[in-house]
N, CA and C atoms as an extended XYZ file, in Angstrom:
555
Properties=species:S:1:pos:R:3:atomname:S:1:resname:S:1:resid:I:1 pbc="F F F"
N        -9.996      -60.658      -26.127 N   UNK     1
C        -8.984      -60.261      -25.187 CA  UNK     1
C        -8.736      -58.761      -25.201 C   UNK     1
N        -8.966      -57.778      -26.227 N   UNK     2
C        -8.759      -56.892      -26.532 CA  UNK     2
C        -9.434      -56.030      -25.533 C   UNK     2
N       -10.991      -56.404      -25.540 N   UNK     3
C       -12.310      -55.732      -25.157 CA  UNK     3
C       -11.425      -55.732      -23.251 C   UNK     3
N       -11.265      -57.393      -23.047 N   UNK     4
C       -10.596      -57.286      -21.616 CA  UNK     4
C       -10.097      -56.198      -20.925 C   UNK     4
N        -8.262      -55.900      -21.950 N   UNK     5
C        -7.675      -54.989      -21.690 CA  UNK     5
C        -8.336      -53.634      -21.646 C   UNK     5
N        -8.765      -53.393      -22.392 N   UNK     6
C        -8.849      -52.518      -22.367 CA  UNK     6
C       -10.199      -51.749      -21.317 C   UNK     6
N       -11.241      -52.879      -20.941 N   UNK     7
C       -11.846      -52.183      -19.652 CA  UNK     7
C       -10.761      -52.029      -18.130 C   UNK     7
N       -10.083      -52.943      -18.527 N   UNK     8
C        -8.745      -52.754      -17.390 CA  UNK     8
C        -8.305      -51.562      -16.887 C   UNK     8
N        -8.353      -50.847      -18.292 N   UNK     9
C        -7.305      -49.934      -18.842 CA  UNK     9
C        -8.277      -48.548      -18.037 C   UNK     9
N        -9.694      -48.615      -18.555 N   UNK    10
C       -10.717      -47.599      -18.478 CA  UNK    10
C       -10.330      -46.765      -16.916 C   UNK    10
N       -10.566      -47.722      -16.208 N   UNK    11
C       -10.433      -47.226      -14.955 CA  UNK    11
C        -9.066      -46.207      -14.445 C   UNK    11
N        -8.004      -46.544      -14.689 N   UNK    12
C        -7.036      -46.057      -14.838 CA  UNK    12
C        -6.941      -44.829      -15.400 C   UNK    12
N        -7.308      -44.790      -16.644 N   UNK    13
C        -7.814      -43.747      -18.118 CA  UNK    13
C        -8.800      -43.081      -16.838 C   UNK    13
N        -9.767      -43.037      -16.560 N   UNK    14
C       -10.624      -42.244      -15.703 CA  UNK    14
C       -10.208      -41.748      -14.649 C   UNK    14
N        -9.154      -42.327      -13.497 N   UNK    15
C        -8.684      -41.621      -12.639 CA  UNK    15
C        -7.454      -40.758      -13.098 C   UNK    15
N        -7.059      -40.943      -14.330 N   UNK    16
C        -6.131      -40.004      -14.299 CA  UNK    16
C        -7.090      -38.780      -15.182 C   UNK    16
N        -7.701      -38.865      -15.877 N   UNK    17
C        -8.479      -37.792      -16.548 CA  UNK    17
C        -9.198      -37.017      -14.820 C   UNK    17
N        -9.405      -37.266      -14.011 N   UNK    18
C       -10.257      -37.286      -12.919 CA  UNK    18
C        -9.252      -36.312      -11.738 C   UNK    18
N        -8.179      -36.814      -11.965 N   UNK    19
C        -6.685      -36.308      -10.915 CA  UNK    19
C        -6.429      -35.235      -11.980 C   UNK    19
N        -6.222      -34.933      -13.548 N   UNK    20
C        -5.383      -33.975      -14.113 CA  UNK    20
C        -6.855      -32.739      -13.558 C   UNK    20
N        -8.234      -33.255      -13.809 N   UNK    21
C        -9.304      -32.146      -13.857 CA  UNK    21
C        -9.319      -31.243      -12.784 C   UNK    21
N        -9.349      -32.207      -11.643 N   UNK    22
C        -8.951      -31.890      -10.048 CA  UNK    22
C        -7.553      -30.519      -10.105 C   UNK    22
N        -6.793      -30.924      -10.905 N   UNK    23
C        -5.187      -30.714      -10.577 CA  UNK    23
C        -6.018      -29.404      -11.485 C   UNK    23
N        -6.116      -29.126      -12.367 N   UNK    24
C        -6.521      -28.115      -13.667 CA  UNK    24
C        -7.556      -26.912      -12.464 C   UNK    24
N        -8.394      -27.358      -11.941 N   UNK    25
C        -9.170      -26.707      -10.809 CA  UNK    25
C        -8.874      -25.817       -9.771 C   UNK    25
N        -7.500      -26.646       -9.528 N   UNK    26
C        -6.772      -26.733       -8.212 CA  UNK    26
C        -5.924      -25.270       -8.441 C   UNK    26
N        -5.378      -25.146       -9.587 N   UNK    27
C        -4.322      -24.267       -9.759 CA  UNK    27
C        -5.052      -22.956      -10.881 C   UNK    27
N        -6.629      -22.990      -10.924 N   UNK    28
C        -6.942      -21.916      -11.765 CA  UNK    28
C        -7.735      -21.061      -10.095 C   UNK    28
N        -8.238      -22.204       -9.039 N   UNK    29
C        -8.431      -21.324       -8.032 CA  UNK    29
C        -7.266      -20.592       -7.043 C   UNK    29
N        -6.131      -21.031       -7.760 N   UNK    30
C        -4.664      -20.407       -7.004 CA  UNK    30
C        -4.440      -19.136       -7.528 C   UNK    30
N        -4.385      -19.479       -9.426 N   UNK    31
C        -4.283      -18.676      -10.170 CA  UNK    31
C        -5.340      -17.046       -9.731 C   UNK    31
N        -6.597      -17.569       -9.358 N   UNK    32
C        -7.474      -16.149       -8.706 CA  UNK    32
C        -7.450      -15.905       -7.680 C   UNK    32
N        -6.550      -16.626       -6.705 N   UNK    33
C        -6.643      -16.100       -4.976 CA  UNK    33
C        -5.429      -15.396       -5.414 C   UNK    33
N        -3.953      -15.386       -6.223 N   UNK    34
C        -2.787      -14.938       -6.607 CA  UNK    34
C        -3.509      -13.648       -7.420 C   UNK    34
N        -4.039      -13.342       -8.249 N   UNK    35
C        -4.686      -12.067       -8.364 CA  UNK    35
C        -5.605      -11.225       -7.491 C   UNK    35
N        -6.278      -12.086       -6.950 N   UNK    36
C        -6.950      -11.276       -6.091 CA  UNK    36
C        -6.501      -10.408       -4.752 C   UNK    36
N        -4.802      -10.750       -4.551 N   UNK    37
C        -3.697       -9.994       -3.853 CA  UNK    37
C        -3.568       -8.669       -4.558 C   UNK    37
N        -3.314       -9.012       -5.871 N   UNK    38
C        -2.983       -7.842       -6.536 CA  UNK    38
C        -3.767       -6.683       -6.511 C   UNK    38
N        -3.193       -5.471       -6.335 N   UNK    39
C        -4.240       -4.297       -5.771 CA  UNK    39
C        -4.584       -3.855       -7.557 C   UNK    39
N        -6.031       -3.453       -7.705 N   UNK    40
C        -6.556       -3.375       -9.137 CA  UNK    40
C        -5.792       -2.393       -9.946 C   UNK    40
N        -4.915       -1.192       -9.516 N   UNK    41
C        -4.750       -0.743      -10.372 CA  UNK    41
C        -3.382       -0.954      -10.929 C   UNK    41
N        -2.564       -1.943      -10.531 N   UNK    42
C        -1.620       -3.556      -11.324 CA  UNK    42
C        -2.340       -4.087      -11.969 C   UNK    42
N        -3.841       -4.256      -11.549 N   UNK    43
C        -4.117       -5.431      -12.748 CA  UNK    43
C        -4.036       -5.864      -13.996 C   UNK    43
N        -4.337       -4.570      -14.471 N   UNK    44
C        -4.905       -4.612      -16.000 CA  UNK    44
C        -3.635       -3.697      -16.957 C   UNK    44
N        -2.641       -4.608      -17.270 N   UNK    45
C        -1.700       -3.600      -17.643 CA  UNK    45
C        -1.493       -4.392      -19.282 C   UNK    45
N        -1.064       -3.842      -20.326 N   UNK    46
C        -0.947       -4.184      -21.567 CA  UNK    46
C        -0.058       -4.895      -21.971 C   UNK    46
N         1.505       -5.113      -20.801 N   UNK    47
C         2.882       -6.208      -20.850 CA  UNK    47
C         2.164       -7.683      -20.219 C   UNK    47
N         1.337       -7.709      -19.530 N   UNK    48
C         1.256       -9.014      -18.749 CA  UNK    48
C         0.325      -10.137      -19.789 C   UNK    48
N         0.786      -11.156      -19.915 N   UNK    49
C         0.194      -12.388      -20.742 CA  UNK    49
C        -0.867      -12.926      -19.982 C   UNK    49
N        -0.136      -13.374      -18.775 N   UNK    50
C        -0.734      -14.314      -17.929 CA  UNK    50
C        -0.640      -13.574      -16.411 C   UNK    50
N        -1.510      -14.658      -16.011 N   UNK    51
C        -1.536      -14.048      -14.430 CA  UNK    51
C        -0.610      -14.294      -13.847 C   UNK    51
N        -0.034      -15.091      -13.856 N   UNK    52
C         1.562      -15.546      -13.052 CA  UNK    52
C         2.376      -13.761      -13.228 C   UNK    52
N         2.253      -13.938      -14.955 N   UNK    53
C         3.445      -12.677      -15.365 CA  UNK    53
C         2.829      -11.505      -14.620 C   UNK    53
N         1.698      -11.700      -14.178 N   UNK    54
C         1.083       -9.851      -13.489 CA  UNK    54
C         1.640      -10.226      -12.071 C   UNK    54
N         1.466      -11.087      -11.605 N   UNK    55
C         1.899      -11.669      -10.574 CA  UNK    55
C         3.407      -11.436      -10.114 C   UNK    55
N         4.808      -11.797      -11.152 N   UNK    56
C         5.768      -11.607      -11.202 CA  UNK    56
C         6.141      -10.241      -11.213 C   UNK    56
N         5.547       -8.951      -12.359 N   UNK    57
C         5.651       -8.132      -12.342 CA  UNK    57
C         5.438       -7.289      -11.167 C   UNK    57
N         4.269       -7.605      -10.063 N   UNK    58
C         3.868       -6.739       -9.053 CA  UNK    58
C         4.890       -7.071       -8.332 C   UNK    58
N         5.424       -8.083       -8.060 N   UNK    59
C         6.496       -8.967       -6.810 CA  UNK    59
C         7.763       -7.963       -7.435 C   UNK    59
N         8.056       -7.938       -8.616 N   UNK    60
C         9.389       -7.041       -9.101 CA  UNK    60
C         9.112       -5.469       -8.558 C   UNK    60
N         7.943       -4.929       -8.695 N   UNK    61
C         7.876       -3.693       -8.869 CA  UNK    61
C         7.793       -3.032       -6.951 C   UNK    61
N         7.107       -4.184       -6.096 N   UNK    62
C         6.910       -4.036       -4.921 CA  UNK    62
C         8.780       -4.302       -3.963 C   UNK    62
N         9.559       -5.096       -4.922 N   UNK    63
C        10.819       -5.149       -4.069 CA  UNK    63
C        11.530       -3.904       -4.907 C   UNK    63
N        11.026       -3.357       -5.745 N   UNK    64
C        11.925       -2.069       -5.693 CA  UNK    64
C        11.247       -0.959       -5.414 C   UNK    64
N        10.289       -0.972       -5.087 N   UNK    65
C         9.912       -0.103       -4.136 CA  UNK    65
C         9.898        0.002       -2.334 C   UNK    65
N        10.004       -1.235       -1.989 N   UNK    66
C        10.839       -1.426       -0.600 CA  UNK    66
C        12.243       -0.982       -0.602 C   UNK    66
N        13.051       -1.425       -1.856 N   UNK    67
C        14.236       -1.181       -2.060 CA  UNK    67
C        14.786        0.537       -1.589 C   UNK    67
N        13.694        1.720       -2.140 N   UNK    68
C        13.385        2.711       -2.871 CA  UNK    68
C        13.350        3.220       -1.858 C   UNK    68
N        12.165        2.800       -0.783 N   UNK    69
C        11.759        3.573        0.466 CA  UNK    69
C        12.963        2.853        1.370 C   UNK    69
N        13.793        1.966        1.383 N   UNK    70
C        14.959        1.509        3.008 CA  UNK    70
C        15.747        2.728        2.351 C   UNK    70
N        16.110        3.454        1.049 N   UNK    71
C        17.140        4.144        0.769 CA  UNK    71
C        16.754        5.424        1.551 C   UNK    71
N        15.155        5.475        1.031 N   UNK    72
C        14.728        7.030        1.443 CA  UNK    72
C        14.369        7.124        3.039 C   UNK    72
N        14.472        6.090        4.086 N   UNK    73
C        14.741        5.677        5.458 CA  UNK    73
C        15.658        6.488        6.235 C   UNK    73
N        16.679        5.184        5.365 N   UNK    74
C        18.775        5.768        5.421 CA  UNK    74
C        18.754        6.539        5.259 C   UNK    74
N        18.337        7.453        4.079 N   UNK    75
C        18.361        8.880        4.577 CA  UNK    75
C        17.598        9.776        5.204 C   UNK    75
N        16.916        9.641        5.584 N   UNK    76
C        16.148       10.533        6.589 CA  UNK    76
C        16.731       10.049        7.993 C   UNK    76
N        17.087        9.194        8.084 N   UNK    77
C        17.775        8.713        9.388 CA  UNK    77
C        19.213        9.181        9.435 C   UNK    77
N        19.985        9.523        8.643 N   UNK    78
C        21.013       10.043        8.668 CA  UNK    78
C        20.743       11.955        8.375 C   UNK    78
N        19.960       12.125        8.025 N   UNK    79
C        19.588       13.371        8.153 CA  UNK    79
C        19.124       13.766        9.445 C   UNK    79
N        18.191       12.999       10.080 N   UNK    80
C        17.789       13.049       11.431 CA  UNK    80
C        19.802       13.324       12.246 C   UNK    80
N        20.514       12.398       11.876 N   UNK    81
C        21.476       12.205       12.847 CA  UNK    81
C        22.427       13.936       13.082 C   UNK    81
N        22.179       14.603       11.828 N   UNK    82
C        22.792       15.593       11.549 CA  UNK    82
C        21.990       16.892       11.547 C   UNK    82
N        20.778       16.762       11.776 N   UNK    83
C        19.906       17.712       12.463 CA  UNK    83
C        19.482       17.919       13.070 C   UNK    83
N        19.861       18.606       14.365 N   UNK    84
C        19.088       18.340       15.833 CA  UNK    84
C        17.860       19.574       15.923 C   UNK    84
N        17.842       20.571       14.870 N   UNK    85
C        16.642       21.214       15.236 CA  UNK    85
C        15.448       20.877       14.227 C   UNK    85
N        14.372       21.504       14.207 N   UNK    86
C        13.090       21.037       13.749 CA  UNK    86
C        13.005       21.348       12.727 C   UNK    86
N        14.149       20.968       11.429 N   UNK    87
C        13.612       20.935       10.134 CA  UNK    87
C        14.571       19.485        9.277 C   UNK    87
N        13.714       19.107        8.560 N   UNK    88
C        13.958       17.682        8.016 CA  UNK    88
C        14.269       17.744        6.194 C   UNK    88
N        15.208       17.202        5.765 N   UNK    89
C        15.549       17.429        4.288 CA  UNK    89
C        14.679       16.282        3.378 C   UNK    89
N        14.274       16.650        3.061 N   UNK    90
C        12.834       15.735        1.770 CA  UNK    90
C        13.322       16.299        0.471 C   UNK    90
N        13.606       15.614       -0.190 N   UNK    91
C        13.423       15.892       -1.202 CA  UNK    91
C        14.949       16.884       -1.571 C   UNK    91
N        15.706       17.169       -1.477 N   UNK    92
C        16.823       18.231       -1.065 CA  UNK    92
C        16.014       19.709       -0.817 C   UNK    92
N        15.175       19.914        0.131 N   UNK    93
C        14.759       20.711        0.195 CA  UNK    93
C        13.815       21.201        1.725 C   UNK    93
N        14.625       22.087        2.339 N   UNK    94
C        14.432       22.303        3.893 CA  UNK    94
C        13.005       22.421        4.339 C   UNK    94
N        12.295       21.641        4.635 N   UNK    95
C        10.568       21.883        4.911 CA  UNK    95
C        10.835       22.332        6.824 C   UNK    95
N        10.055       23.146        7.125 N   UNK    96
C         9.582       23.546        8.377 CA  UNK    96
C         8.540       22.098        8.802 C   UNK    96
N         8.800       21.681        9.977 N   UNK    97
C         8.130       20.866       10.680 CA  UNK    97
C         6.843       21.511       11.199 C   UNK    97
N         5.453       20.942       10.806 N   UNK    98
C         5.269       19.546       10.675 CA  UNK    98
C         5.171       19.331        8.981 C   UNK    98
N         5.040       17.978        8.700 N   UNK    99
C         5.291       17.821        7.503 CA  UNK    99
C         3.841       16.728        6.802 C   UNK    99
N         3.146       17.594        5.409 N   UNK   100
C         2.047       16.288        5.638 CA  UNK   100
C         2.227       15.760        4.094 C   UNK   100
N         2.506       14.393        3.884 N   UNK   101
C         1.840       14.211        2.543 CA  UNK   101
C         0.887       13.229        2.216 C   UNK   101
N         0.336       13.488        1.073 N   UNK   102
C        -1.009       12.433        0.969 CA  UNK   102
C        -0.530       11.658       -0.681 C   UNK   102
N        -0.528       10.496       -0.613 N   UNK   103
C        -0.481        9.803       -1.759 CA  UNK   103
C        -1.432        8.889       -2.020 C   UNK   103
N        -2.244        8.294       -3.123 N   UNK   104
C        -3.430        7.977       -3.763 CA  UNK   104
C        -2.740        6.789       -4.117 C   UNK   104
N        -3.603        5.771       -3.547 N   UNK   105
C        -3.628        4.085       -4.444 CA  UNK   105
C        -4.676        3.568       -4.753 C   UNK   105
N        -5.086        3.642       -5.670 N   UNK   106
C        -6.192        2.853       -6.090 CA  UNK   106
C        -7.989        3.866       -5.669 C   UNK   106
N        -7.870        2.684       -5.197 N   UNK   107
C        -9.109        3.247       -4.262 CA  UNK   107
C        -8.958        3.994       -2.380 C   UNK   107
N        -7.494        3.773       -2.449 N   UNK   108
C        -6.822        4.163       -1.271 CA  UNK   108
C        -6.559        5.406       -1.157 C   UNK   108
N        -5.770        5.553        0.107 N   UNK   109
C        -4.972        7.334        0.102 CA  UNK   109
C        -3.938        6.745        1.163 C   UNK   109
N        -2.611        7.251        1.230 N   UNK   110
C        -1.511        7.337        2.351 CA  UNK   110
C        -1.311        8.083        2.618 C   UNK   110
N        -0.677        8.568        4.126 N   UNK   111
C        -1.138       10.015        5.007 CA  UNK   111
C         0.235        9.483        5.279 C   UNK   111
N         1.040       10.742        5.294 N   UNK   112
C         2.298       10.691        6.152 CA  UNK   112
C         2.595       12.139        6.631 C   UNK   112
N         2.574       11.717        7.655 N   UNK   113
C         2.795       13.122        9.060 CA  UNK   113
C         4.326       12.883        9.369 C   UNK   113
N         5.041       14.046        9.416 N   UNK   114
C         6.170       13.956        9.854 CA  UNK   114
C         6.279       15.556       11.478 C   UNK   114
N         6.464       15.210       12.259 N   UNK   115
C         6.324       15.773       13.163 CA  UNK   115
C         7.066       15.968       14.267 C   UNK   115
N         8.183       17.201       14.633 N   UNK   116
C         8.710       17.183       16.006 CA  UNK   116
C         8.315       17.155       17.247 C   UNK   116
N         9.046       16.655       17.968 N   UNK   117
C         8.534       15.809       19.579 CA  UNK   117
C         7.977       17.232       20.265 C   UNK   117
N         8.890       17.971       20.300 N   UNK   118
C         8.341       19.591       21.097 CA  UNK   118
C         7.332       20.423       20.646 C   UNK   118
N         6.972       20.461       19.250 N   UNK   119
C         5.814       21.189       18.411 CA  UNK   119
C         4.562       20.031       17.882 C   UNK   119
N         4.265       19.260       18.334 N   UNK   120
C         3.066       18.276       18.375 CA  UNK   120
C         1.669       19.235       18.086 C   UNK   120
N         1.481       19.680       17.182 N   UNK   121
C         0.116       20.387       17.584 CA  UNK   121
C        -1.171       19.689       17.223 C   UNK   121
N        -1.214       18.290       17.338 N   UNK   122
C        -2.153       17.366       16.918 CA  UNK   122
C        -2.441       16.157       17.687 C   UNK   122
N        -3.480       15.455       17.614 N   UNK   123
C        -3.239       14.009       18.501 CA  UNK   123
C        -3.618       13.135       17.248 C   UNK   123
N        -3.290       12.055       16.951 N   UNK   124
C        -3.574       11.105       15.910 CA  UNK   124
C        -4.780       10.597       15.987 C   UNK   124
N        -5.683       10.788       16.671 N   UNK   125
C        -6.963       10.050       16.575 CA  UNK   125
C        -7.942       11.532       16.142 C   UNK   125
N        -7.314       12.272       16.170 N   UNK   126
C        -7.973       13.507       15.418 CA  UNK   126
C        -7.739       13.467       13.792 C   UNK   126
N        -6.572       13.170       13.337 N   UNK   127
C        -6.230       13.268       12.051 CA  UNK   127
C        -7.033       11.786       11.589 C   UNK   127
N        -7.189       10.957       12.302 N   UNK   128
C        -8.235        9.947       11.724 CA  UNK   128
C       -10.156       10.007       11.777 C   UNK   128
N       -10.312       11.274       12.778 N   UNK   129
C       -11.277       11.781       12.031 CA  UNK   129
C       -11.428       12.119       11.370 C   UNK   129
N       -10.901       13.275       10.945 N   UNK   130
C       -10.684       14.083        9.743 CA  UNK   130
C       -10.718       12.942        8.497 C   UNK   130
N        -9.881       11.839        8.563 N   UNK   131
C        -9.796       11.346        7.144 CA  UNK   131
C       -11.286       10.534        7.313 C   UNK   131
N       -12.063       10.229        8.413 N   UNK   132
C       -13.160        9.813        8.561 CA  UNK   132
C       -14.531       10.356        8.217 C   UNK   132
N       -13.950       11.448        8.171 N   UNK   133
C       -15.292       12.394        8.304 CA  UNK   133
C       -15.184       12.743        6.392 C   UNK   133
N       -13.792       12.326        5.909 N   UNK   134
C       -14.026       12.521        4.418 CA  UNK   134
C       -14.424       11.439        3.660 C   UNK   134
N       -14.892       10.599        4.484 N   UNK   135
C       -15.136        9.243        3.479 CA  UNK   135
C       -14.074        8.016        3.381 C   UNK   135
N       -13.539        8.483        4.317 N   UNK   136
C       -11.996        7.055        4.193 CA  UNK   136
C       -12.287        6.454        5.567 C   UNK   136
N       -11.934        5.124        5.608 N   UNK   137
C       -11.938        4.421        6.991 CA  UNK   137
C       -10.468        3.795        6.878 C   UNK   137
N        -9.965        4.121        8.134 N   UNK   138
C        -7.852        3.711        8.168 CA  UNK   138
C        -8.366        2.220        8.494 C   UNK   138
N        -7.198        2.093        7.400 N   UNK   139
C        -7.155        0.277        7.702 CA  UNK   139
C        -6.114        0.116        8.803 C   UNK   139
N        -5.143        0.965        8.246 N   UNK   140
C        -3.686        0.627        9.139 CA  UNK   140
C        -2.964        2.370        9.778 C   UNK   140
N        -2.538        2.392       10.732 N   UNK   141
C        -2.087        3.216       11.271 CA  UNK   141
C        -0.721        3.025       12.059 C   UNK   141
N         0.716        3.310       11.829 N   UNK   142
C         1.789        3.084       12.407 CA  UNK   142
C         2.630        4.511       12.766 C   UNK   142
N         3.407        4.270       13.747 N   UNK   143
C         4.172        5.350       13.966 CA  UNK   143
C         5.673        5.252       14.587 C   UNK   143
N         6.561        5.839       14.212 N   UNK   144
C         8.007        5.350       14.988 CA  UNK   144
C         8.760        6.912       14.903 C   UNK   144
N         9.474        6.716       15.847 N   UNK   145
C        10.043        7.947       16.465 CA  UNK   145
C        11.531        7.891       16.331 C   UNK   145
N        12.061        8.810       15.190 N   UNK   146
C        13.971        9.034       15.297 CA  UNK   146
C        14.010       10.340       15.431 C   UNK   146
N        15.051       10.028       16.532 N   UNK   147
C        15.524       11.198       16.780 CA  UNK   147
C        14.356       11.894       17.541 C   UNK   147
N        14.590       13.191       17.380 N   UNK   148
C        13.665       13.990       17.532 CA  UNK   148
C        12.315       14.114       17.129 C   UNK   148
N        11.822       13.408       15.956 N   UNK   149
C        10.997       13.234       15.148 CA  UNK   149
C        10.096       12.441       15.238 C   UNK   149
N         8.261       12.361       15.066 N   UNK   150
C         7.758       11.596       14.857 CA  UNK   150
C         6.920       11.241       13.737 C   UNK   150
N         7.235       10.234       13.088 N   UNK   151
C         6.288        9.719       11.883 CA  UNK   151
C         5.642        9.012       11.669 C   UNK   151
N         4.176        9.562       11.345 N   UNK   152
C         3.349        8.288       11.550 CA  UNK   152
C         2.709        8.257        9.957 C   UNK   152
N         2.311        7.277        9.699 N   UNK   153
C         1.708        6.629        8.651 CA  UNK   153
C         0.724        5.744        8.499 C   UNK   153
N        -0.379        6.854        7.669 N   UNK   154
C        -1.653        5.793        7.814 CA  UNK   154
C        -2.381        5.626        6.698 C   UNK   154
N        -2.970        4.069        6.324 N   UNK   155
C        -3.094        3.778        5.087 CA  UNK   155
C        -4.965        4.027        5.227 C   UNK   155
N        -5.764        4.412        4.407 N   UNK   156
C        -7.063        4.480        4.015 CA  UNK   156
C        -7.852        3.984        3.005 C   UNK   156
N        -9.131        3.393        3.025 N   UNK   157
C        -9.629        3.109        1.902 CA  UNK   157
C       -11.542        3.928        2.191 C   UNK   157
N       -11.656        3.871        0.761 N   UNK   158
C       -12.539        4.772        0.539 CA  UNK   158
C       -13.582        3.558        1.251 C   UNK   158
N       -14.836        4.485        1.812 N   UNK   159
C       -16.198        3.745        2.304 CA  UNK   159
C       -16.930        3.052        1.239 C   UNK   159
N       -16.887        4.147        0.584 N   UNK   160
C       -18.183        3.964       -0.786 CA  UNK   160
C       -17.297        3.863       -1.737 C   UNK   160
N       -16.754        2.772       -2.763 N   UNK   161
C       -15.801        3.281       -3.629 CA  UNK   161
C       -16.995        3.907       -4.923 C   UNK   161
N       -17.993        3.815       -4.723 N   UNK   162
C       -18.707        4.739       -5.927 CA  UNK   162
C       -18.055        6.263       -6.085 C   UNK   162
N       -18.050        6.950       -3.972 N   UNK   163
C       -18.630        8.176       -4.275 CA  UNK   163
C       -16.638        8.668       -4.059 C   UNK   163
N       -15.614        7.705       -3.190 N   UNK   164
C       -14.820        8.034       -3.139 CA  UNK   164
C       -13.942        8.823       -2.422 C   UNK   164
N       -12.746        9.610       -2.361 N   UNK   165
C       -12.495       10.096       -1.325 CA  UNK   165
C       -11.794       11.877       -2.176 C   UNK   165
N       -11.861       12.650       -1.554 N   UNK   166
C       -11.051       13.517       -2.277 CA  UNK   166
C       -10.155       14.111       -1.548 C   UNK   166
N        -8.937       13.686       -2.668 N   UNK   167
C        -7.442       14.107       -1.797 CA  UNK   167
C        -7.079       15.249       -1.164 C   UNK   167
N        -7.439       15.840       -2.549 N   UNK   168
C        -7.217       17.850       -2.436 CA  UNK   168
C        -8.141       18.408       -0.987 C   UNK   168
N        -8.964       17.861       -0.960 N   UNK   169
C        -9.843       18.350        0.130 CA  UNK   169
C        -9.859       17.583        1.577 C   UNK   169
N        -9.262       16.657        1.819 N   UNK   170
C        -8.812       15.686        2.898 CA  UNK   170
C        -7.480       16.476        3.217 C   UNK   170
N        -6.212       16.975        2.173 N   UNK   171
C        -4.880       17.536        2.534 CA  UNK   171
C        -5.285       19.082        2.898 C   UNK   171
N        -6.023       19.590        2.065 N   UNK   172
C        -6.244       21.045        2.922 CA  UNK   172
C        -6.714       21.009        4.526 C   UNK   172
N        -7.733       20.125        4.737 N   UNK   173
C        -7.855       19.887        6.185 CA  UNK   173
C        -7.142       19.790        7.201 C   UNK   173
N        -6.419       18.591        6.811 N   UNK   174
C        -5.346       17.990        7.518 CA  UNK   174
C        -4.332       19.205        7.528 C   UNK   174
N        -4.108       20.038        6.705 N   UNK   175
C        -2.795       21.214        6.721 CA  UNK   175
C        -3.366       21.968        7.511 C   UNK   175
N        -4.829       22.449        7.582 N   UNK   176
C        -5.192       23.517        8.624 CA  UNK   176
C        -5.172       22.776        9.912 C   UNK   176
N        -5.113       22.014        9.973 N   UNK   177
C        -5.558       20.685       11.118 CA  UNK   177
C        -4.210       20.791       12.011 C   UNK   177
N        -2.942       20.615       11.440 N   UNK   178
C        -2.075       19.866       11.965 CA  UNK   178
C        -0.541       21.297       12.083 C   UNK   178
N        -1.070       22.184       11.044 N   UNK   179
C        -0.050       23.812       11.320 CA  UNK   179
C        -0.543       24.808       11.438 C   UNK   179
N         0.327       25.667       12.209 N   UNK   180
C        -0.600       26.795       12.131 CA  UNK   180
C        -0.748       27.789       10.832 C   UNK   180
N        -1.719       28.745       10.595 N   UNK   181
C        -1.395       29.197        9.404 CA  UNK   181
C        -0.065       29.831        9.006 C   UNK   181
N         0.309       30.376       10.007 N   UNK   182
C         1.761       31.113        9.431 CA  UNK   182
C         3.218       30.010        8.820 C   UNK   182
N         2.643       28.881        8.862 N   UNK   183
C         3.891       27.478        8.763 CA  UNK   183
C         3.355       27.012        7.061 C   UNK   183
N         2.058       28.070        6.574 N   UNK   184
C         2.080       27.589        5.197 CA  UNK   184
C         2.702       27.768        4.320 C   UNK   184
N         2.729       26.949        3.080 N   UNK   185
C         3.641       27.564        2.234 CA  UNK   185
C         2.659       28.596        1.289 C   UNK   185
């Protein structure tokens, strides 16, 4: 009777060994589509245990940096409200319009043009040559207009990530590109 039960049993014993393996599968290919969001240079950090925790950490570090930039918005939008001529406060510190900065992610670069409506001395599909002609192809390109002001923002990733992109030499361009020389610092 023993032998009975227990082939009874087998089948049971096999679909659940069969459903946990499935289930074990199921959530280590989640576990790598959930990293494979993560941009590489989050990845590999010396606090994170597990992938969840790199996971958690990027989700913490990305809402305070949304947090970071709606503040630095609000204020440029309230600076906009209180400056009607062509210079914008960054930083506590009066920059002459136009305005360029370049910031580095990864294998990326971010372009932010800040620019008055009356002194335009550029068209945007020029400044995406330029970052074209250095080895970056724009993934994303946006632009919105306060006030007087227009800002556009465009994200890049390198062609070749062997050979790469170089910042220093993409921002000198873009500065001769987009002011005239006498607007340098």
């Amino acid at each position: 009777m023993k032998k009975a039960i227990s082939t009874s049993n087998e089948p049971s014993k096999l679909d659940r060994k069969t459903i946990e393996r499935n289930r074990r599968i199921h959530m280590k290919s989640l576990c790598f589509k959930l990293t494979s969001l993560i941009p590489p240079n989050h990845r590999f950090t010396q606090y994170s245990k597990s992938k969840l925790d790199l996971a958690a950490r990027y989700i913490k570090h990305m809402r305070e940096r949304i947090e970071e930039l709606k503040k630095q918005k609000q204020h440029v939008m309230m600076e906009s409200k209180n400056n009607n001529n062509n210079t914008i406060m960054c930083k506590n510190i009066d920059t002459k319009l136009p305005l360029l900065e370049l910031r580095e992610f990864g294998s990326g670069i971010e372009v932010v043009l800040v620019c008055g409506l009356r002194n335009k001395t550029f068209m945007l599909y020029e400044v995406i040559n330029v970052l074209e002609e250095e080895g970056a192809e724009v993934v994303t390109a946006s632009f919105s207009t306060v006030g007087d002001k227009i800002f556009y923002i465009l994200h890049a990733q390198d062609k070749i990530s062997r050979v790469g992109v170089e910042t220093s030499r993409v921002h000198q361009r873009l500065q001769e590109f987009i002011a005239p020389i006498e607007m340098w610092d």
